[in-house]
Each structure stands twice: as C-alpha cells, then as structure tokens.
N, C-alpha and C positions, 0 to 999 in steps of 0.2 A: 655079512650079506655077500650074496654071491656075486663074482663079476656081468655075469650077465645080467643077473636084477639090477645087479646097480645099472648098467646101461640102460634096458628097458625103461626105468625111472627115467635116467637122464635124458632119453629120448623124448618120452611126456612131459617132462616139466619143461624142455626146452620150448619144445611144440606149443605147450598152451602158451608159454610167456611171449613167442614170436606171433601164434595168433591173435591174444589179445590184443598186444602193441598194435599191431596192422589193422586189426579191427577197431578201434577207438583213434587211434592217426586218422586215419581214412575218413572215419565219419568227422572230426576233427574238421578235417583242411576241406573238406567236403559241402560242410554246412559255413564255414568261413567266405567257402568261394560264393556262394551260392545265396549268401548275406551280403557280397558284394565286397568285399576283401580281396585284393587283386595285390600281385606280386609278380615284379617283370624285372629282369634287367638282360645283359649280355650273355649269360651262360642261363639261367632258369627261367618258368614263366609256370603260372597255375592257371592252368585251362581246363576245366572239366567236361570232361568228353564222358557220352554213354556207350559202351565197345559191347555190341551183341558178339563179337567175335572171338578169337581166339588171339596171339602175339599178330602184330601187325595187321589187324581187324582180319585177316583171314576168316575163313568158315563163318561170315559174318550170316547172323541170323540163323546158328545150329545151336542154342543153347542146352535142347534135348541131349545133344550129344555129348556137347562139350559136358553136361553134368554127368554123365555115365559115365563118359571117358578119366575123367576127374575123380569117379569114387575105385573106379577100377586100379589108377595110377599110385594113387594111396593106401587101397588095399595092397597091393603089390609091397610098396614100400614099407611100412609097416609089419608087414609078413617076412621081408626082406629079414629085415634087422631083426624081429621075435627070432626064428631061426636061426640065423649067424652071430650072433650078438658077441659069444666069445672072439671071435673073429674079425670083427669090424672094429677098426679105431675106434676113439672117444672124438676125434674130429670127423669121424667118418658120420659117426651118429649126430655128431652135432650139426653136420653140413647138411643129412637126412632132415633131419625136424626142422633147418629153415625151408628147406624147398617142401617139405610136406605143407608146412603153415601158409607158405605162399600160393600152392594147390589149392589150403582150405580157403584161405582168404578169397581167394578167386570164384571159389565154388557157391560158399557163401552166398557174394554177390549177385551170383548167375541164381539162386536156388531165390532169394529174398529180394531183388531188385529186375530179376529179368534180364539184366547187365551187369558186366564191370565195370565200376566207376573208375577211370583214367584221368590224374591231376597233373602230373609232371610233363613239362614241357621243354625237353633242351632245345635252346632259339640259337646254339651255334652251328649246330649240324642237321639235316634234315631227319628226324628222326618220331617216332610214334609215339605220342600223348602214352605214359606207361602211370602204375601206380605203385605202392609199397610191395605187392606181394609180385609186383614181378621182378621189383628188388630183389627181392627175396629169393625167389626162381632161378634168377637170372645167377645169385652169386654161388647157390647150392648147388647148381648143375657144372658150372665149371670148378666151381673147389671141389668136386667130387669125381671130374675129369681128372683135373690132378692130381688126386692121390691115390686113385685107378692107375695112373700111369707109372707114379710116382714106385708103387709095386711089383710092376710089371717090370721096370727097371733095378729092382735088388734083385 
C-alpha cells in the first residue's frame, strides 16, 4: 500500500472514530443532564447551554452560515491532505481528522438540532459553556500551529 493511501485511510478512520466518540458522548452527557443528572464542583460543572452561534456565541443566530462556512472549512481540509498526503505528517493527518470531526460534530448539530449543544462548564475562570468537538477544534488547531511552525523552524 501506498504511503499516501495509507494516510488517506488513516485520515478516515481517524475522522469517523473521533466523530462517533463526539457524537454518542454528547448525546450521552446530554440526555443525562437533561434527565436531571447534574455534576458541580470547583474546577467542572455540566450546564447545557443551546449556542446558535459560533466559539463564544459570536455570529449568534447565523446558523445558515455557520453550515456553509463549516462544509467549505472541511472541504478545504480534506482536499488539503488528498493532495499533500506524501507530504504531511502522520501527526499532521492525525491532528486534521480531530479538528475536521470537531467541524463535523458541530455542523451536525447546527444541520439536526438548529444548535450546538454546549455541556462543559469551567467554574474557575470565566469562560464559555464549550462541548467535545470544540475539544476537538480547540486542540487540532494548535497541534497543527505547532508543527507548522515546528517546520518552518528546520
């Protein structure tokens, strides 16, 4: 097998396995809260928030957009890696398919709910009710700051 197929695979397989996790978590902690399951202390709290918006309810109530913007960001990236694939790490691919999943995750919601549902509550710092895929988002964008840079420096 070629190295590119093999990445192209490992891009997919990654992608589904971090979408479904997110997708089945989510509804998960979702339907728990929501059945009245509550979980608080000094660092965490499970609050379920409905976010028509985007990171930090931004563009709140553009969901048209945010779903176009969202199939475009994917197509991109996806085209990315089909194309470079010799070229791109296998961390580089790997860090691609969590932020893509987290994209889908999102999009998902915004396509099937009208919203993103928002669980995660940090109660030490003031910060925005977030959920799995922007975990997800959140850690793919800077691991892939990093090893952008990380090259640019050899």
């Amino acid at each position: 097998m070629s190295k590119k197929l093999s990445k192209i695979l490992y891009l997919i397989v990654c992608f589904v396995f971090f979408l479904i996790c997110d997708l089945y978590f989510s509804d998960m902690i979702v339907r728990d809260i929501t059945r009245g399951y509550g979980f608080s202390n000094n660092i965490l709290a499970l609050n379920y928030v409905k976010n028509t918006g985007a990171a930090f309810s931004i563009m709140h109530d553009s969901r048209e957009f945010l779903i176009i913007l969202s199939v475009v960001v994917l197509v991109l990236l996806f085209n990315y890696i089909f194309r470079h694939a010799k070229s791109v790490s296998m961390k580089g691919v790997f860090f691609t398919s969590l932020l893509a999943a987290g994209i889908a995750g999102n999009l998902h919601e915004r396509i099937v709910f009208g919203f993103v549902r928002d669980f995660f509550e940090l109660k030490f710092v003031s910060f925005p009710v977030f959920n799995i895929s922007d975990i997800y988002i959140t850690i793919g964008v800077i691991a892939l700051i990093i090893l952008i840079l990380i090259n640019k420096t050899r």
